[in-house]
KEKE-3310 file (N, C-alpha, C; in steps of 0.2 Angstrom, whole numbers, plus 5000, padded with zeros to 4 digits):
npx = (4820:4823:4823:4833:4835:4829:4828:4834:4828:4834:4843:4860:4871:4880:4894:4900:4911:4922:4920:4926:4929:4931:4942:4952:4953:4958:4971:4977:4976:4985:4996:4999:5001:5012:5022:5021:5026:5021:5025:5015:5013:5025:5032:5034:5023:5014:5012:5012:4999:4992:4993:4986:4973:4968:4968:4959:4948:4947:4941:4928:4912:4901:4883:4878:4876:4878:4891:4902:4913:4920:4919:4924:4935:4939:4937:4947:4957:4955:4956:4973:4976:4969:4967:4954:4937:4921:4905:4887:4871:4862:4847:4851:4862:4879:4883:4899:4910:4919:4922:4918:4909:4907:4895:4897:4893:4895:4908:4904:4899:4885:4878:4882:4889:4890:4900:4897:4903:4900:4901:4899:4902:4903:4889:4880:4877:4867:4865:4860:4870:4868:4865:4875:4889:4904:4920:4935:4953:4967:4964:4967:4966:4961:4955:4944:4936:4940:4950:4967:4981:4993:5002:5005:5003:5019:5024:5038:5048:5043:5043:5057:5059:5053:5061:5073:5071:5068:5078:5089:5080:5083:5097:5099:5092:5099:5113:5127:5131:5142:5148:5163:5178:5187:5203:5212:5222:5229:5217:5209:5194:5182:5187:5186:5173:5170:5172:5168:5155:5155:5156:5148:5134:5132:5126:5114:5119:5129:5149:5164:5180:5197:5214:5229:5242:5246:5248:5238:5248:5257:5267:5270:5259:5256:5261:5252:5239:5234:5222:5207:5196:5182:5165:5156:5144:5148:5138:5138:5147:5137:5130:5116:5109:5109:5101:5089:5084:5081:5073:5061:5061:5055:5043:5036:5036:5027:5014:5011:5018:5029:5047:5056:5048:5049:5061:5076:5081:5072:5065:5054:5045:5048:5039:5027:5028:5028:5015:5006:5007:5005:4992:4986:4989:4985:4974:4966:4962:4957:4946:4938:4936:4928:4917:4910:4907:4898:4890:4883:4874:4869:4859:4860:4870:4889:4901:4917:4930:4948:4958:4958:4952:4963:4973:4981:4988:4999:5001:5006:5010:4997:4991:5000:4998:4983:4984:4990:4979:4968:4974:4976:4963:4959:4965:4962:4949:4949:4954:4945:4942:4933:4935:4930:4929:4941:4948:4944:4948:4959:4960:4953:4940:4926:4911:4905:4898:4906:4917:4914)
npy = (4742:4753:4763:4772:4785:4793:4806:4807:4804:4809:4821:4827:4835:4847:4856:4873:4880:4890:4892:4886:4888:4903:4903:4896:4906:4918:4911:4911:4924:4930:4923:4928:4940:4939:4935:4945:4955:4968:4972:4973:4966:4972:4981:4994:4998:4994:5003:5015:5012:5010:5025:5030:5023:5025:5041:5042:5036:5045:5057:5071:5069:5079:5080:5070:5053:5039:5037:5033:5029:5018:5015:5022:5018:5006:5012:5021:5010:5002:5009:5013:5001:4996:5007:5009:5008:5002:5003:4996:5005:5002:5003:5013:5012:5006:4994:4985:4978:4967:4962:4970:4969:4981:4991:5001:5018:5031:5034:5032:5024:5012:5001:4989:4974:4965:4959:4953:4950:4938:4925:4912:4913:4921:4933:4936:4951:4963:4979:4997:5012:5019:5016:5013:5016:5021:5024:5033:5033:5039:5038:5034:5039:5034:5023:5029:5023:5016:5014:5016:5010:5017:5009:5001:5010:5016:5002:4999:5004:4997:4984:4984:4986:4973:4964:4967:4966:4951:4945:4948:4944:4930:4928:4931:4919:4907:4909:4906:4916:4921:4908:4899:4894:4883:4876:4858:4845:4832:4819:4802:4796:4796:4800:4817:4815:4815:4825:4836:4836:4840:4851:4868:4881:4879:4881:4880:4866:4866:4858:4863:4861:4857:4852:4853:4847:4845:4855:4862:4860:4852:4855:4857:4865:4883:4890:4902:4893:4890:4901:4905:4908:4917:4915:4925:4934:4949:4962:4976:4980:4978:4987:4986:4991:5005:5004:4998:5007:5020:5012:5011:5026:5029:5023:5026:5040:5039:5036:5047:5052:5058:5054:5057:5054:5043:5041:5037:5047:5056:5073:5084:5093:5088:5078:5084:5091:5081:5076:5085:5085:5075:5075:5088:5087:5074:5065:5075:5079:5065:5063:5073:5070:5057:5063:5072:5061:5055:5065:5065:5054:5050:5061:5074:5088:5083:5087:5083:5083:5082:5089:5094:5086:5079:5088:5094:5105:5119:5123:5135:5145:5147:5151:5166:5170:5172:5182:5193:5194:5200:5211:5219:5218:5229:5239:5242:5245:5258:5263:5264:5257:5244:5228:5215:5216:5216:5204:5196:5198:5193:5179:5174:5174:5165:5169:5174:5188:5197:5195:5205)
npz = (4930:4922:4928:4931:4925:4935:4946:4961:4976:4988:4994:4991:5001:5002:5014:5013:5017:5018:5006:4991:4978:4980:4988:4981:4970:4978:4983:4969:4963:4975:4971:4957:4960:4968:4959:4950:4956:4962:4975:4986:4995:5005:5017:5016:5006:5014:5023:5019:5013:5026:5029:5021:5024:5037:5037:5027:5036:5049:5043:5040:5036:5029:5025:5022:5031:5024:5022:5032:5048:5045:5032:5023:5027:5019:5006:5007:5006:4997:4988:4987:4984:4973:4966:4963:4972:4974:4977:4983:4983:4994:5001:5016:5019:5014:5003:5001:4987:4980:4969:4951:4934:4922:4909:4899:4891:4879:4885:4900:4914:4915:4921:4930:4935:4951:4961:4980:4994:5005:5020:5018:5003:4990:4982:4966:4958:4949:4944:4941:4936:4941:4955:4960:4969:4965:4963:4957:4954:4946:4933:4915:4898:4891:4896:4907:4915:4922:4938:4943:4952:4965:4962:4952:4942:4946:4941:4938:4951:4959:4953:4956:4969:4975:4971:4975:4988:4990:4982:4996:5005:5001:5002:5016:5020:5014:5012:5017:5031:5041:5042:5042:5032:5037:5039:5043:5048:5040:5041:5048:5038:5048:5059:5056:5052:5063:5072:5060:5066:5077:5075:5079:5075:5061:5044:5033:5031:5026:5026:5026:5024:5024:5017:5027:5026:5012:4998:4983:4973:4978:4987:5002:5013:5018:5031:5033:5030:5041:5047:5046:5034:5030:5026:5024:5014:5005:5008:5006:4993:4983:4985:4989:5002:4998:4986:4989:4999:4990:4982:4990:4997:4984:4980:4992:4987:4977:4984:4987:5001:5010:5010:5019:5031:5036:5041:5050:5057:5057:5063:5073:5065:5051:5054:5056:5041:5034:5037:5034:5018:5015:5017:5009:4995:4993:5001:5004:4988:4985:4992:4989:4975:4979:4989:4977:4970:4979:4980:4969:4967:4979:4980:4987:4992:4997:5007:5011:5024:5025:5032:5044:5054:5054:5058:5050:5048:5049:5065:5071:5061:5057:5069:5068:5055:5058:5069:5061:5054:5062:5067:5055:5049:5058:5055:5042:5044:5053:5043:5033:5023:5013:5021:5019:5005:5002:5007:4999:4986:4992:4987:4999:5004:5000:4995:4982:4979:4986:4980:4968)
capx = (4827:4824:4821:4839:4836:4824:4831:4834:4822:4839:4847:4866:4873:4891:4899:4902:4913:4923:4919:4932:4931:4935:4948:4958:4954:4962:4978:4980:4979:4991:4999:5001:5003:5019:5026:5021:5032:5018:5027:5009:5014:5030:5030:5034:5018:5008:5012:5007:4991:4988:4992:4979:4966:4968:4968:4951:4944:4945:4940:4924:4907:4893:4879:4876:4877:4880:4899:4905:4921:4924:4916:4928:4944:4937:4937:4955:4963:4954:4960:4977:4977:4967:4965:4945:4932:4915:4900:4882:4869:4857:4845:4852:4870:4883:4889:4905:4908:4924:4923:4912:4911:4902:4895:4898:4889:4898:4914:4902:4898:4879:4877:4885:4887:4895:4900:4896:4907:4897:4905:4899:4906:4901:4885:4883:4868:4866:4864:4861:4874:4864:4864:4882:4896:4911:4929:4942:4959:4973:4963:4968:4960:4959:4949:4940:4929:4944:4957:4975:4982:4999:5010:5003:5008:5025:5027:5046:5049:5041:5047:5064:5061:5052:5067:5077:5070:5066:5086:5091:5077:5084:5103:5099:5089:5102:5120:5132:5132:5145:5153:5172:5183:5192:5209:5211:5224:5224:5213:5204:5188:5179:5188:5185:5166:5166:5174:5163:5149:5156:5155:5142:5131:5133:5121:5112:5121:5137:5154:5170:5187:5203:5220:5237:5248:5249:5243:5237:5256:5261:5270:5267:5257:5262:5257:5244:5232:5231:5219:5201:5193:5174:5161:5149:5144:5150:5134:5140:5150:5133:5125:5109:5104:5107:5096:5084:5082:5080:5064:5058:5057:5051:5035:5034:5034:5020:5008:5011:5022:5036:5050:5058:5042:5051:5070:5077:5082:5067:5063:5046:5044:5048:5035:5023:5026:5023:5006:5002:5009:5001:4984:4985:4989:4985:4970:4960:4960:4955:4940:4934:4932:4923:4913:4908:4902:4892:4884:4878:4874:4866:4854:4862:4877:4892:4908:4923:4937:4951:4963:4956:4953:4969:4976:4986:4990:5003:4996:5009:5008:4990:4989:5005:4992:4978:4984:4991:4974:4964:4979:4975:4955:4958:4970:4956:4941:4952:4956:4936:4943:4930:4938:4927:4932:4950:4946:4939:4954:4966:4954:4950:4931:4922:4906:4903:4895:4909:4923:4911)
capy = (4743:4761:4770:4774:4789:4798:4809:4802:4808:4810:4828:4828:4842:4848:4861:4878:4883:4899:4895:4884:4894:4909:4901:4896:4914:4922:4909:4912:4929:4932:4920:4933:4945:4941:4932:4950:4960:4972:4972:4975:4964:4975:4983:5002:4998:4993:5008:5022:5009:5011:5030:5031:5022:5030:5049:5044:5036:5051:5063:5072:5073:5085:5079:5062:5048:5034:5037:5030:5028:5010:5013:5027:5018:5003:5017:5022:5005:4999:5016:5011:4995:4993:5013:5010:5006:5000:5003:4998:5008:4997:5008:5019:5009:5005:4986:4985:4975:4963:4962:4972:4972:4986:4991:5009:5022:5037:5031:5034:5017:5014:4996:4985:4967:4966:4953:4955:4944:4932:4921:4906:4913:4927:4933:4940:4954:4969:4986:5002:5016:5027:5013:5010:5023:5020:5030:5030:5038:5038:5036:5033:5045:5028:5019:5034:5023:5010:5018:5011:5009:5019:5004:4999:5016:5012:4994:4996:5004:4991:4976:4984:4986:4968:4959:4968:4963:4945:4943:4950:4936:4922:4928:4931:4912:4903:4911:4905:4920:4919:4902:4900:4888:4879:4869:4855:4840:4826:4813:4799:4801:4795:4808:4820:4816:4817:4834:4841:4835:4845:4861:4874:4886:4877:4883:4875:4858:4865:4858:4865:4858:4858:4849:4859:4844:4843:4859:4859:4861:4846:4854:4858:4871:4889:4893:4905:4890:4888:4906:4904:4911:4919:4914:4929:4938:4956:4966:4981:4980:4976:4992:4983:4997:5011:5002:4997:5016:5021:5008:5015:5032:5029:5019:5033:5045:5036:5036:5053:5053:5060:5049:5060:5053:5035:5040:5035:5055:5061:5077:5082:5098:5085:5073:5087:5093:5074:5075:5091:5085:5068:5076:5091:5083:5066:5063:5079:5079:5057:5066:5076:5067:5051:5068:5071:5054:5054:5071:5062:5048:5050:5064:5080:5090:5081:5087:5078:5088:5079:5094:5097:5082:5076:5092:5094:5110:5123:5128:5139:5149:5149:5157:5171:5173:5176:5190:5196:5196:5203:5219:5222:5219:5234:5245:5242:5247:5262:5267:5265:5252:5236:5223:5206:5214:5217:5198:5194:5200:5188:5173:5171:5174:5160:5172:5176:5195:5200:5194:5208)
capz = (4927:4918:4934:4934:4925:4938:4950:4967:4984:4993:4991:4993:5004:5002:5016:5007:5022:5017:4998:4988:4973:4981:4992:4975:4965:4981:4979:4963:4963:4978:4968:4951:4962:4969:4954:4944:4956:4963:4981:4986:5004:5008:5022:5013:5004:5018:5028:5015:5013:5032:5032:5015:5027:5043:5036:5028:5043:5055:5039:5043:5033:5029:5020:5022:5035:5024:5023:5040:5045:5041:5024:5020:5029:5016:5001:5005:5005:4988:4981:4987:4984:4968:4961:4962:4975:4973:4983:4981:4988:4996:5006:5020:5021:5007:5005:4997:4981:4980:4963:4949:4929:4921:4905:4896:4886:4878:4892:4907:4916:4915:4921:4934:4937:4956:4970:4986:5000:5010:5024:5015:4995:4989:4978:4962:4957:4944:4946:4939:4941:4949:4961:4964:4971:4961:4965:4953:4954:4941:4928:4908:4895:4883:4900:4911:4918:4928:4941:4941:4959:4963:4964:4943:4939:4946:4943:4936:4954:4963:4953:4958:4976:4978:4969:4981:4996:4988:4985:5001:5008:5000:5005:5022:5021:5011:5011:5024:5036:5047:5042:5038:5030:5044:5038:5046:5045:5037:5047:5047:5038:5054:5065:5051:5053:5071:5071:5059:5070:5084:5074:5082:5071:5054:5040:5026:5031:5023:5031:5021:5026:5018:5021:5028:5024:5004:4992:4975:4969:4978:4991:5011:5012:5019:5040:5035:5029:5046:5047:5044:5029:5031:5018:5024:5007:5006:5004:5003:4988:4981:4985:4990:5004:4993:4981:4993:5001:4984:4981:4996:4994:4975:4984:4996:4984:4971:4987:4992:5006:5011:5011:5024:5037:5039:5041:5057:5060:5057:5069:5073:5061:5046:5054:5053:5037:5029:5037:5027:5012:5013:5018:5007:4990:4991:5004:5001:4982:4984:4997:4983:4973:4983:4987:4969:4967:4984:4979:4961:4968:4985:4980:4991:4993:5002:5008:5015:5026:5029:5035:5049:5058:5055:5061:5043:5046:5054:5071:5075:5055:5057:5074:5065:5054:5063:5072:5057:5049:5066:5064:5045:5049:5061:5051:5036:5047:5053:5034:5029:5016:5014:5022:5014:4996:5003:5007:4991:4983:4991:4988:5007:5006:4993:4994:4975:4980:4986:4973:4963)
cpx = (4827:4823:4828:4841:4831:4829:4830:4831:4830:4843:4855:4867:4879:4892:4901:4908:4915:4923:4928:4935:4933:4942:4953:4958:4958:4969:4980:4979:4985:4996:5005:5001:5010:5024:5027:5026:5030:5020:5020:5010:5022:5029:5030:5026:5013:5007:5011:5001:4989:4987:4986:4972:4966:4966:4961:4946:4942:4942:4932:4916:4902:4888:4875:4879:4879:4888:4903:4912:4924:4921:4921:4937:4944:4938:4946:4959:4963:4958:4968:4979:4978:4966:4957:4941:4924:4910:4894:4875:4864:4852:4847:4858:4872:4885:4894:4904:4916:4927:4917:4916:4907:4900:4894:4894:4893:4905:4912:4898:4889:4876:4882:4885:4893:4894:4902:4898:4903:4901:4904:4900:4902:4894:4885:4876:4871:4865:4864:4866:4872:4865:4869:4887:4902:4914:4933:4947:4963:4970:4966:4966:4958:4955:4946:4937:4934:4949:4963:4977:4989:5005:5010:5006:5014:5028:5035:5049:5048:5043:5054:5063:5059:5059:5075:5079:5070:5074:5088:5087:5081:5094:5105:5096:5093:5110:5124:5137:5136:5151:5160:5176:5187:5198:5208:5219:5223:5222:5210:5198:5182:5183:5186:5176:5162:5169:5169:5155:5151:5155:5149:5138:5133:5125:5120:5114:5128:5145:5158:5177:5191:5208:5226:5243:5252:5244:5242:5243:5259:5264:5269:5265:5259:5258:5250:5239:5229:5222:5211:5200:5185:5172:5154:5150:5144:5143:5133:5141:5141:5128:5119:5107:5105:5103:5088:5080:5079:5072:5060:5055:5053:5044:5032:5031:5027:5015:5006:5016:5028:5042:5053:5053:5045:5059:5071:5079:5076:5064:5052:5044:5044:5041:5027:5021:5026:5017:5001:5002:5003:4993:4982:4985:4988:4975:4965:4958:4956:4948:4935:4932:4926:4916:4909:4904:4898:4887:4879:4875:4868:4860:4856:4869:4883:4898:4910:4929:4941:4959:4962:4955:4959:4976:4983:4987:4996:5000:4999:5009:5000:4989:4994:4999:4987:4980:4985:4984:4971:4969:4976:4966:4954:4961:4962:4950:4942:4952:4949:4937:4938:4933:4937:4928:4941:4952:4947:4944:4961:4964:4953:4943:4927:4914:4908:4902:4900:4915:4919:4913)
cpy = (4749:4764:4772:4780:4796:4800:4805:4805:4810:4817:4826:4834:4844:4856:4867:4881:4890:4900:4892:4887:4902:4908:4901:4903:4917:4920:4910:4919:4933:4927:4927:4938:4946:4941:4941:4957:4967:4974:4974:4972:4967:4979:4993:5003:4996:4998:5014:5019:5011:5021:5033:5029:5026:5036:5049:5041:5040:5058:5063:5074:5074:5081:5073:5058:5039:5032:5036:5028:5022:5011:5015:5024:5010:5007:5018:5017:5000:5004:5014:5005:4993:5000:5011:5007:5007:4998:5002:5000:5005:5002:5013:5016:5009:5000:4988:4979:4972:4963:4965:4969:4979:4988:5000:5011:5028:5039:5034:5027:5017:5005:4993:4978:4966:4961:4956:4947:4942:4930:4917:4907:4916:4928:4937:4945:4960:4975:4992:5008:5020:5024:5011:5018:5018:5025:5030:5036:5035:5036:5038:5037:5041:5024:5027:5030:5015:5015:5014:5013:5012:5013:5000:5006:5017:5006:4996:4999:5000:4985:4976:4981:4978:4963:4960:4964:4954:4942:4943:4945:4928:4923:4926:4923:4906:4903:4908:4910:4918:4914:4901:4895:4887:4877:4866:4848:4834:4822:4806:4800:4799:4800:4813:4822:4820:4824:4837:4841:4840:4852:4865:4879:4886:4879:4881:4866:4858:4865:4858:4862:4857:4853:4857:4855:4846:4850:4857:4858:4855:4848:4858:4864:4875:4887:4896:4900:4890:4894:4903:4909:4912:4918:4919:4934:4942:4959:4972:4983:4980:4982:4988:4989:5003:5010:5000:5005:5020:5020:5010:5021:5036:5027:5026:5038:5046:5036:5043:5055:5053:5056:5050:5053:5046:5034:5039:5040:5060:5067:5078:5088:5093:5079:5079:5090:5087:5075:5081:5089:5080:5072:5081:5088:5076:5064:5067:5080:5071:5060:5069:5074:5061:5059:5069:5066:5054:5058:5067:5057:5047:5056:5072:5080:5085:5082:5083:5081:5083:5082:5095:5093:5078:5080:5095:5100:5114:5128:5137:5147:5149:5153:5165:5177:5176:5183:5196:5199:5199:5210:5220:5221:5227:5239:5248:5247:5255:5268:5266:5259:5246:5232:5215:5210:5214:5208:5191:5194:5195:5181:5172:5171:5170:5165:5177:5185:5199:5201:5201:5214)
cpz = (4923:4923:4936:4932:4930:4943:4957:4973:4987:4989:4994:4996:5004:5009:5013:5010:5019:5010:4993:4982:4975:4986:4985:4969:4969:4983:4976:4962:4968:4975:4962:4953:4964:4963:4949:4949:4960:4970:4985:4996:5007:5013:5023:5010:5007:5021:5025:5015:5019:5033:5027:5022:5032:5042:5034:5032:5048:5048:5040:5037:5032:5023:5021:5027:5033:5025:5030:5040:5044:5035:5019:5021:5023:5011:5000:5004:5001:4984:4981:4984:4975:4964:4960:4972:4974:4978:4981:4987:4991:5003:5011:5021:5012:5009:4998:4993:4980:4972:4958:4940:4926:4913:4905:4892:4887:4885:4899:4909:4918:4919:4925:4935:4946:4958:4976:4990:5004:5014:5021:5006:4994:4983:4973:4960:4953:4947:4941:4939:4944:4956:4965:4965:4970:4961:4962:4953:4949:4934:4920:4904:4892:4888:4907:4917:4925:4930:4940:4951:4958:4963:4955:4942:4940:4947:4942:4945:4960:4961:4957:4967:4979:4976:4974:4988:4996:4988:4993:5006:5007:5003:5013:5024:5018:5011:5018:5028:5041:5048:5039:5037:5036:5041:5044:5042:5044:5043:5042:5042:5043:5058:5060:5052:5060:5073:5069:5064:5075:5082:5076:5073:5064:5050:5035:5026:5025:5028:5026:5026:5019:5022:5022:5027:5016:5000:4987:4971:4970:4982:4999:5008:5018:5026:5039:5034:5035:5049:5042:5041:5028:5026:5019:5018:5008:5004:5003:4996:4982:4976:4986:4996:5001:4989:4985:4997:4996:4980:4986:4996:4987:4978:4986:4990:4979:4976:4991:4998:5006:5014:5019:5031:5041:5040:5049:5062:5060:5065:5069:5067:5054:5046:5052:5045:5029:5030:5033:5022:5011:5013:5013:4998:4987:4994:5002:4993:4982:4988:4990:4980:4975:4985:4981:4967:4973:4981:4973:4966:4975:4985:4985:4990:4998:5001:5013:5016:5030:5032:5039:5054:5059:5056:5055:5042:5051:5059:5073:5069:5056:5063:5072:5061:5055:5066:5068:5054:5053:5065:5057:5046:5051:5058:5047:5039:5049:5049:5032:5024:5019:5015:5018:5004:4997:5002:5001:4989:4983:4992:4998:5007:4999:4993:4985:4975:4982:4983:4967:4963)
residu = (UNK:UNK:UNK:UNK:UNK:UNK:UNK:UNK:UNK:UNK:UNK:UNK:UNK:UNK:UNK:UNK:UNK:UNK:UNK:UNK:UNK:UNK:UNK:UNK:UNK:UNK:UNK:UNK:UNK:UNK:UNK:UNK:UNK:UNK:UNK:UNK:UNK:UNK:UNK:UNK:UNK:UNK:UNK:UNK:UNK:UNK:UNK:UNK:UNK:UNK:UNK:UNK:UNK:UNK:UNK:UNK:UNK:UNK:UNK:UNK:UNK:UNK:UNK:UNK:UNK:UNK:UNK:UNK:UNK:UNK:UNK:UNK:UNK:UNK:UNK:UNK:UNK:UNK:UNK:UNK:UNK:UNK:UNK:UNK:UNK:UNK:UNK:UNK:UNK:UNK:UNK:UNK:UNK:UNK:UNK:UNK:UNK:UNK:UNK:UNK:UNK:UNK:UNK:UNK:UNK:UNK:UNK:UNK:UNK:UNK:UNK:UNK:UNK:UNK:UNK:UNK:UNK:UNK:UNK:UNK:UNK:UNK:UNK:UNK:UNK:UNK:UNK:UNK:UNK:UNK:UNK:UNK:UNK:UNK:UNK:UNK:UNK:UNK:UNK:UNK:UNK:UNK:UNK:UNK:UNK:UNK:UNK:UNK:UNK:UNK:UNK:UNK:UNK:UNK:UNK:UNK:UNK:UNK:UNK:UNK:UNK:UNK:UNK:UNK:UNK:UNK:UNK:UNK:UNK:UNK:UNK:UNK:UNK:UNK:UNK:UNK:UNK:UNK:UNK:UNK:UNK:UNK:UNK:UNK:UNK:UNK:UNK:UNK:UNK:UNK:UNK:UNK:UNK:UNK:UNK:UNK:UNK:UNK:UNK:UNK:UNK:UNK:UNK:UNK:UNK:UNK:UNK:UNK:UNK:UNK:UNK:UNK:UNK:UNK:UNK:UNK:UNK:UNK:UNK:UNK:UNK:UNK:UNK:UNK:UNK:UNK:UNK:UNK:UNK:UNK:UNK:UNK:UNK:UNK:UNK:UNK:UNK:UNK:UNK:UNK:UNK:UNK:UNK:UNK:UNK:UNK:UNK:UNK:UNK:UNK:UNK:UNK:UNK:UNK:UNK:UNK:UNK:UNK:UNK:UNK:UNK:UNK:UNK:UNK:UNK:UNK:UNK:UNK:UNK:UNK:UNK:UNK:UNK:UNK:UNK:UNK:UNK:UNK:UNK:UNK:UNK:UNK:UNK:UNK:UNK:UNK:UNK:UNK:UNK:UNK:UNK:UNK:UNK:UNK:UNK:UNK:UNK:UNK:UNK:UNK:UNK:UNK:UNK:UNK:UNK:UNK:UNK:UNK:UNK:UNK:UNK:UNK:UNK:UNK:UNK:UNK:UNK:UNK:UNK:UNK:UNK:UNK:UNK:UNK:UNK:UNK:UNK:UNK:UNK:UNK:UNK:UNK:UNK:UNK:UNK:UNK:UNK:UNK:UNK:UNK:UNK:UNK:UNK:UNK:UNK:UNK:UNK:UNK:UNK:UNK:UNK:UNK:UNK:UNK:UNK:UNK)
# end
């Protein structure tokens, strides 16, 4: 009778399938994420996200072979998403990190604690920073060592545009579109029924009728009752697509891109000169630096050129140039004048020897 407190020879086994606890972390955070307004699943913010991963997918680099292009199209849509990505460096590959914390010294990150995603729930391990490639955009001066994602640095424009769109959902799924007050005479309220049962394309299970015999004053009412009266809400008067346009091009603009890129006039000159802008100011500084952090980190120089493979330049002023610059090579060579310090001169040549 006291052998109740020994363990038992029979192990229990539970299922871990895709992991219960991260099933409800990843509820309740899409949870606090919609409730906070972050429009993070709108479709203006999905589409700077894809044109963020794409651009660093086809981006091309020297130095290192760890940086592949799902590693990098995984880098751009943390940066997006979350203003950071976390990589650890596990031999000749990099596994990605779901969640990290980390600890600091003099506000440089010296310590790691990461999760690493599993298909049966994910595992948790430590690290040195030498031994993680960590990316932060938008950072704080008062937190350095965490990035901020561009849709946090404009919540007040993204709460706007999700409350926007959220109204404009529940109108469009609630309001009685289309429906119209009928008159009718007095009836029965058994014909009454069966009438309104006859009615087509009723909404919400709302049926309005009125009488035409007796008005509210007590006396017949006029002819016009007979005229149906629409109950589709004016949304003009509202402004709701001026306001909507507006949260739009504000998003656009927080991720870089030109708001121009998504108008329904857009020509092609405008579609080219978004793909500069985005690549030129957004995607090659974000290169940079994830460069920077590979160079530290990986033991060799690495760059990352993402103008070139995404063709983020003007062919037609680059070829102008060109010939421009081959004429002025030959004038120069002509006039005896040194053309690589003429060069040097208008920064074109990064060679230090001849800036001298």
């Amino acid at each position: 009778m006291f052998n109740w407190f020994k363990r038992p020879d029979k192990i229990e086994k539970r299922s871990a399938a895709s992991g219960f606890t991260a099933e409800v972390i990843a509820a309740r955070e899409a949870y606090v994420l919609g409730r906070r307004g972050i429009s993070e699943l709108t479709a203006t913010a999905q589409s700077c996200v894809s044109l963020w991963e794409q651009g660093m997918t086809l981006a091309v680099v020297d130095g290192t072979g760890m940086l592949t292009g799902s590693t990098l199209a995984l880098i751009g849509r943390s940066l997006a998403l979350r203003g950071e990505s976390v990589f650890v460096i596990d031999g000749e590959r990099l596994t990605a990190c779901s969640d990290w914390d980390l600890l600091t010294r003099n506000g440089r990150p010296t310590a790691y604690r990461v999760s690493i995603p599993e298909a049966g729930g994910g595992t948790s391990t430590t690290a040195l920073a030498g031994e993680v490639l960590h990316v932060r955009i938008g950072c704080d001066p008062a937190a350095p060592y965490y990035g901020t994602a561009p849709l946090k640095r404009s919540s007040l424009t993204a709460a706007m545009l999700n409350a926007v769109e959220s109204a404009l959902g529940e109108v469009f799924e609630l309001a009685p579109i289309g429906s119209q007050v009928v008159p009718m005479p007095e009836q029965p309220e058994t014909d009454n029924a069966a009438l309104g049962r006859s009615f087509r394309g009723q909404r919400g299970r709302v049926l309005l009728r009125e009488s035409v015999q007796v008005s509210a004053a007590g006396g017949p009412a006029p002819a016009a009752d007979w005229r149906p009266a629409d109950l589709t809400p004016d949304l003009q008067r509202a402004m709701t697509k001026e306001t909507l346009d507006a949260g739009r091009d504000a998003i656009c603009g927080a991720f870089g891109v030109l708001p121009g890129l998504f108008y329904s006039a857009t020509t092609g000159p405008m579609v080219r000169e978004a793909q500069r802008h985005l690549a030129q100011w957004t995607l090659q500084p974000i290169a940079a630096l994830i460069a920077e952090e590979a160079s530290e980190k990986l033991g060799g120089h690495v760059d990352i050129d993402v103008m070139g493979p995404t063709q983020a330049f003007d062919a037609g002023g680059s070829a102008r140039a060109f010939a421009t610059l081959i004429q002025g090579l030959a004038m120069a060579k002509e006039a005896g004048v040194d053309a690589q310090a003429a060069l040097a001169m208008l920064d074109w040549s990064t060679k230090k020897e001849a800036a001298r």
